[in-house]
PLY file of the C-alpha trace (Angstrom):
ply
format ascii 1.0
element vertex 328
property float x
property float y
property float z
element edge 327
property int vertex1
property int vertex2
end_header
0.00 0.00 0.00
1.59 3.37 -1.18
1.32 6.45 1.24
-1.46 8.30 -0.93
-3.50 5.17 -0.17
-3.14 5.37 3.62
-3.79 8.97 3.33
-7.06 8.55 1.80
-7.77 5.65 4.05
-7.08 7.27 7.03
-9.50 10.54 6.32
-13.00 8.52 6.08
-13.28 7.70 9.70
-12.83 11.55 10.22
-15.10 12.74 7.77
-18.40 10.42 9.18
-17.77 12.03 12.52
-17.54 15.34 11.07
-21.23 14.68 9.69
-22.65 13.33 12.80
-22.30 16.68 14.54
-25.15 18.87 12.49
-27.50 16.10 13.36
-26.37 16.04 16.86
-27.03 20.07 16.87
-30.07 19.10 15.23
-31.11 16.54 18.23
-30.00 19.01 20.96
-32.26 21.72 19.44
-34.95 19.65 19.37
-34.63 18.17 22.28
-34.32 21.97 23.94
-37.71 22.57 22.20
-39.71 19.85 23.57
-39.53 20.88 26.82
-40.27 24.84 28.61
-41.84 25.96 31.77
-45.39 27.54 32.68
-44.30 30.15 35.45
-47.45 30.32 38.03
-47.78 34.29 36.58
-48.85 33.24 33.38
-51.95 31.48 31.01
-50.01 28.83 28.39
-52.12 27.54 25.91
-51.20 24.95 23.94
-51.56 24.97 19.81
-51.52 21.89 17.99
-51.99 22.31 14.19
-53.00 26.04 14.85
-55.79 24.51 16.71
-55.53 26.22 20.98
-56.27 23.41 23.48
-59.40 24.79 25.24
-57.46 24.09 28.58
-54.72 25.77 29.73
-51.55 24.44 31.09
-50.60 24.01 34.87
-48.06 25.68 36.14
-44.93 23.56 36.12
-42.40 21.57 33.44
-44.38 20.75 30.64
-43.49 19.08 27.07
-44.63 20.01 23.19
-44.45 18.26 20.19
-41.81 20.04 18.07
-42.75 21.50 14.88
-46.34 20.35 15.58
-47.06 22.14 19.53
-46.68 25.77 20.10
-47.07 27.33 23.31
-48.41 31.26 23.93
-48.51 33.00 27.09
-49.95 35.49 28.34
-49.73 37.21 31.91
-52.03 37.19 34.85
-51.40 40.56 35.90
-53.68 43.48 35.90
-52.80 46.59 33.69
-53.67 49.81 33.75
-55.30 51.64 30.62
-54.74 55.35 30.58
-57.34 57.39 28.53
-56.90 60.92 27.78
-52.96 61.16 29.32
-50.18 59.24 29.05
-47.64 57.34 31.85
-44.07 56.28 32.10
-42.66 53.24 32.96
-42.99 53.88 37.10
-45.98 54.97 36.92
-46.11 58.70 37.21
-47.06 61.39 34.88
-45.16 62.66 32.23
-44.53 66.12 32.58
-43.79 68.88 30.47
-41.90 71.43 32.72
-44.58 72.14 35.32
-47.70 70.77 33.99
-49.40 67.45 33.33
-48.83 66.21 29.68
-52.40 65.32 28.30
-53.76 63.64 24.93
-56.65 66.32 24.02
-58.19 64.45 21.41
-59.29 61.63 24.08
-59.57 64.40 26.82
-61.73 66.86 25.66
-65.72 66.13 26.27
-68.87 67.56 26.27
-70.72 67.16 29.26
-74.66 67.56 29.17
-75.10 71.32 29.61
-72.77 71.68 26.76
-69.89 72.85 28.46
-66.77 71.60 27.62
-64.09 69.34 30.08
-60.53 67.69 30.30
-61.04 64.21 31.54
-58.58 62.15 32.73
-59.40 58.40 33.35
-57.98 54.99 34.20
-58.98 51.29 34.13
-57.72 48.75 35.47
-58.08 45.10 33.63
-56.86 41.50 33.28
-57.20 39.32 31.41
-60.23 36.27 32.09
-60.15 33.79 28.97
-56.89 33.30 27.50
-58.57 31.50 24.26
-61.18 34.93 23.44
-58.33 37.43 23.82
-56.16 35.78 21.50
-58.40 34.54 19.07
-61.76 36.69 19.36
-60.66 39.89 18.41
-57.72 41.33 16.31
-56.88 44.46 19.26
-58.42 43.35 22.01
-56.56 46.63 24.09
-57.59 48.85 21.27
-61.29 47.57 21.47
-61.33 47.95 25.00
-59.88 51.56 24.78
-62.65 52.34 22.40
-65.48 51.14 24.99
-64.34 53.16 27.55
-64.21 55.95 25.14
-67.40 55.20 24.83
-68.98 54.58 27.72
-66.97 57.95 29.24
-68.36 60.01 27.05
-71.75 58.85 27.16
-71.91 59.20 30.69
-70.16 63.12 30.56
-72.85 63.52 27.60
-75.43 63.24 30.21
-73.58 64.96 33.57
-74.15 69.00 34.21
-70.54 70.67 34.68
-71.08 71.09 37.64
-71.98 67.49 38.60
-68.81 66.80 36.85
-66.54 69.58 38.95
-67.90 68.72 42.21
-69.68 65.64 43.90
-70.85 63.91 41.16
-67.29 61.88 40.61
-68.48 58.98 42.00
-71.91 58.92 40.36
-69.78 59.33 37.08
-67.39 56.10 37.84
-70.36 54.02 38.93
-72.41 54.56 35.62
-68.77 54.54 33.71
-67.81 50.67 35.24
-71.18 49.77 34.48
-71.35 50.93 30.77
-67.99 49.83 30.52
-68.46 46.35 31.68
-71.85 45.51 29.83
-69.60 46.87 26.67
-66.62 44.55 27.16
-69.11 41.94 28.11
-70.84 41.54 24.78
-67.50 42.36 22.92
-66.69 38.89 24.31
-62.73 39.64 24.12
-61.70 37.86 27.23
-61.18 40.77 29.32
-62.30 41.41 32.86
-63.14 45.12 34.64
-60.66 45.12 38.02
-61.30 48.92 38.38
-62.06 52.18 37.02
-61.38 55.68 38.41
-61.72 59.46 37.40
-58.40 60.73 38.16
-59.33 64.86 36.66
-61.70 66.56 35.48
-60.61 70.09 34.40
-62.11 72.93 32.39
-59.88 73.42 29.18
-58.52 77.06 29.86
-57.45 78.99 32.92
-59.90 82.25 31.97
-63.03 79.51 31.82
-61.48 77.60 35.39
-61.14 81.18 37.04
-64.71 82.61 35.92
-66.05 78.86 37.03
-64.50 79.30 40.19
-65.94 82.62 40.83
-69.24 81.20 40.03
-68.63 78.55 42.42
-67.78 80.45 44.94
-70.62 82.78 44.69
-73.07 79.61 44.51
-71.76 78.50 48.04
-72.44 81.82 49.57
-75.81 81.96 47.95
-75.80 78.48 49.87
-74.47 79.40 52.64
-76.65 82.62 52.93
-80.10 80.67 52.18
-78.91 78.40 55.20
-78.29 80.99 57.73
-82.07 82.30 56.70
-83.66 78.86 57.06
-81.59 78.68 60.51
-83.29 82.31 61.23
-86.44 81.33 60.72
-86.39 77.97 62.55
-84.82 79.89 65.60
-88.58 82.33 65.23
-90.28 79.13 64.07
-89.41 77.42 67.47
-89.40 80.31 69.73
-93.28 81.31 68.29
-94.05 77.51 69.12
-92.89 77.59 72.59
-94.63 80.74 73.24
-98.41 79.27 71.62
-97.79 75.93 73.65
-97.09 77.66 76.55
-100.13 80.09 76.28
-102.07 77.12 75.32
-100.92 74.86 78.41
-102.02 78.22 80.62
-105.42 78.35 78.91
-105.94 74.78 79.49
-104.75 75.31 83.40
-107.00 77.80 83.67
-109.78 76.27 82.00
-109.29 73.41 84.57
-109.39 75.61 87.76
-112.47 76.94 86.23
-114.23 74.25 86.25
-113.08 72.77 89.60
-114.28 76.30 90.78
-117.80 75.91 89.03
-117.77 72.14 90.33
-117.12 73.70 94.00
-119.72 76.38 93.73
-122.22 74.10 92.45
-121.37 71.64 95.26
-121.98 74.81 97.33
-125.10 75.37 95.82
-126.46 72.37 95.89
-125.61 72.54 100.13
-127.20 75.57 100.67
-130.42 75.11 98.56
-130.93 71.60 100.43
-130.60 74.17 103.87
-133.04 76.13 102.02
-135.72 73.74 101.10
-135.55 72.61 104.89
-136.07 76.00 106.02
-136.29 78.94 104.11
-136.07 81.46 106.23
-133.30 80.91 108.22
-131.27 80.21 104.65
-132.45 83.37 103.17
-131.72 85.94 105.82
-128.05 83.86 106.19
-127.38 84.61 102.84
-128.32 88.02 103.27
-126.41 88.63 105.35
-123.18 86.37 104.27
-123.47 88.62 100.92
-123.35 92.03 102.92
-120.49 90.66 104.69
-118.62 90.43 101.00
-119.77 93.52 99.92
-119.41 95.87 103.04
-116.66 94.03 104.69
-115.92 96.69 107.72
-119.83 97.38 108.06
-121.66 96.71 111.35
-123.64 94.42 111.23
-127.17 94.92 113.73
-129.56 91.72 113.48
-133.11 93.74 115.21
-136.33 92.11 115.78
-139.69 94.41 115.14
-142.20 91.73 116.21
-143.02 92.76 119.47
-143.32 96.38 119.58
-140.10 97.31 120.97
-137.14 98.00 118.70
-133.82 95.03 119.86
-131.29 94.72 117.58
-128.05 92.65 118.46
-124.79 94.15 117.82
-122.19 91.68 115.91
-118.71 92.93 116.55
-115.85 90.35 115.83
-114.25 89.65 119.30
-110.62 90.34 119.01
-109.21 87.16 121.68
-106.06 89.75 122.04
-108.03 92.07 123.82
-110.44 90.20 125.34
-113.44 91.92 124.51
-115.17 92.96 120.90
-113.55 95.00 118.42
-114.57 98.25 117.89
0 1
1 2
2 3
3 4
4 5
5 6
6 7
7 8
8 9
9 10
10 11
11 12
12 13
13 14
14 15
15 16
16 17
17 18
18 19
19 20
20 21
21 22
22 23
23 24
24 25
25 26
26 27
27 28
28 29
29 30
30 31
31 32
32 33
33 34
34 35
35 36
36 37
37 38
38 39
39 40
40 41
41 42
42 43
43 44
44 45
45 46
46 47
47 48
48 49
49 50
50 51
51 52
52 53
53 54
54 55
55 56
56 57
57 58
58 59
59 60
60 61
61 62
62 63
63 64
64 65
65 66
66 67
67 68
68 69
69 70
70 71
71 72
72 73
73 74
74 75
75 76
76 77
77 78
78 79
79 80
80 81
81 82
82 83
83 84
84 85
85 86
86 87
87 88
88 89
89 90
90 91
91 92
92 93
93 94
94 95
95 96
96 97
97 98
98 99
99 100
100 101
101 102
102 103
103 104
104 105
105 106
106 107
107 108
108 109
109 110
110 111
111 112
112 113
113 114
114 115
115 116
116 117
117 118
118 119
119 120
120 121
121 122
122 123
123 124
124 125
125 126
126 127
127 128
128 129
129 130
130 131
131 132
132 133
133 134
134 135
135 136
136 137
137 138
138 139
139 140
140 141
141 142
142 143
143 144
144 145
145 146
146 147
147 148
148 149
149 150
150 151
151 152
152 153
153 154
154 155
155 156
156 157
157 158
158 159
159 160
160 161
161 162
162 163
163 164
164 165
165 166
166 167
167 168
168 169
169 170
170 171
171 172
172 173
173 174
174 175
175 176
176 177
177 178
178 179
179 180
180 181
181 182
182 183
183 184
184 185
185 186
186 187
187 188
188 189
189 190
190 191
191 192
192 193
193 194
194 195
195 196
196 197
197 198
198 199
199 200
200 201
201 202
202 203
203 204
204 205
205 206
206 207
207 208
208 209
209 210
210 211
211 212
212 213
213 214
214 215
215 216
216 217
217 218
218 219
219 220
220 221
221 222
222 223
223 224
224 225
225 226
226 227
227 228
228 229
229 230
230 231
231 232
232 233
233 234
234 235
235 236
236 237
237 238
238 239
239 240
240 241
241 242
242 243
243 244
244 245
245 246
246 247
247 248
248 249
249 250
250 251
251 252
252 253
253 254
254 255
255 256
256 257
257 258
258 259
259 260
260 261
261 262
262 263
263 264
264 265
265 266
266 267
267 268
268 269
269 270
270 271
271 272
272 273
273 274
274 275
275 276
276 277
277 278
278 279
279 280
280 281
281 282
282 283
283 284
284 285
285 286
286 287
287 288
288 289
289 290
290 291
291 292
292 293
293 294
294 295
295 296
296 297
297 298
298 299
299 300
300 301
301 302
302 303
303 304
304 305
305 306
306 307
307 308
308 309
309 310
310 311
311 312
312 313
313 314
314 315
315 316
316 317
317 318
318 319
319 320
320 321
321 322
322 323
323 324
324 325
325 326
326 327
């Protein structure tokens, strides 16, 4: 055997190793594919074909078919939509040098009195079926933007200004999450409402905020002058109903010592006419005499008898025990 022979002899054991290692590569890539991990933060559905498994995966190690499975996932998180300003990264507002960077397109609203707002909003959402908010809608975020753009406005379309200024924030998120959730509802995009809230409402220019200010502020003295009249006249209110129940309580007293005094003089009465059917006399010349007594109280008093010829009269004096003797 000559030395090219060897040579070439020599070189074919190399050369089927040297093709082994692409399908080795091959193997380990494979391999690498069949297997991944579902982290416990996160839906993974599995595709087979392009057909989703209506399940999705349990947390854990999991394999796939390679070139056959896919696997999407999607977080379990809830995010925050921002509608009519924008956020960073951390969360706060972007600012542009002292004041709050808006979007005015999605800001700017009409409220029901046709006076026009800056309305800042936020909602909070996650995501509830996997399967709807891949496959049911092309945007699912955009579509949900859109319904609360919708439902927002609807509900400013029907609020006063100064419902919308004031205390009528919370009536305005109420009617907003319920809009908003009988909107994603029927969209049927696989989306849940966590939250909603209305984080400014604004008037669009600092000349129409200062002149609604001043209005304010004169509507709350109006208030507050309309309440110190009704306290006014509840102070003469209560004062003019003490006064008539206490002139009625004296009428009724006296009407009740009236009539104990009529029941006492008719009690009287009734005595002295049963004296005086017994004998009249007596009884009428005792009253005659009881009723001079009241009406000439320091008279004397001289009781005289005619009958037999010869004038007698007896003196009545009150005896004054002091003395010992009558007064005179």
């Amino acid at each position: 055997m000559t030395i090219e022979n060897f040579s070439v002899h020599t070189n074919k054991p190399k050369l089927r190793w040297f093709g082994l290692i692409p399908l080795a590569i091959i193997l380990v890539v494979i391999l690498f594919n069949c297997f991944y991990t579902v982290d416990q933060t996160e839906y993974a559905i599995a595709i087979t074909l392009g057909k989703p498994n209506p399940a999705t995966l349990e947390p854990g190690l999991r394999f796939k078919l390679p070139f056959i499975q896919s696997v999407k996932t999607l977080s379990r998180e809830t995010f925050s939509l921002t509608f009519g300003y924008t956020e960073t990264s951390s969360g706060k507002l972007v600012a542009n040098g002292d004041e709050v960077t808006v979007i005015p397109n999605e800001a700017k609203m009409i409220t029901g009195d046709e006076n026009i707002i800056m309305v800042d909003f936020e909602v909070q959402w996650r995501i509830t079926d996997p399967i709807k908010f891949l496959y049911n809608n092309e945007d699912p975020v955009l579509t949900l933007r859109n319904a609360v753009s919708t439902a927002l406005r609807g509900v400013i379309g029907s609020t006063k200004v100064d419902e919308a200024l004031t205390d009528g924030r919370a009536q305005i998120m109420n009617d907003v999450r319920s809009s908003l959730v009988n909107l994603v509802n029927s969209y049927d995009i696989g989306i849940g409402i966590v939250n909603v809230n209305l984080q400014d409402v604004d008037l669009p220019t600092e000349q129409v905020s200062t002149a609604f200010k001043q209005v304010t502020s004169a509507r709350e003295e109006r208030m507050t002058k309309i309440n110190e009249a009704n306290r006014y006249k509840n102070e003469r209110v209560n004062s003019a109903q003490g006064k008539k129940e206490a002139l009625i309580s004296n009428a009724e007293q006296l009407r009740t010592e009236r009539i104990e005094r009529a029941k006492g003089d008719v009690a009287t009465f009734s005595a002295i006419y049963s004296e005086y059917v017994n004998n009249k006399t007596v009884t009428k010349q005792r009253l005659v005499v009881e009723t001079l007594n009241q009406i000439l109280p320091k008279a004397k008093i001289y009781i005289m008898d005619e009958g037999s010829g010869t004038v007698k009269y007896l003196p009545i004096d009150v005896v004054d025990p002091s003395k010992g003797g009558a007064s005179k």
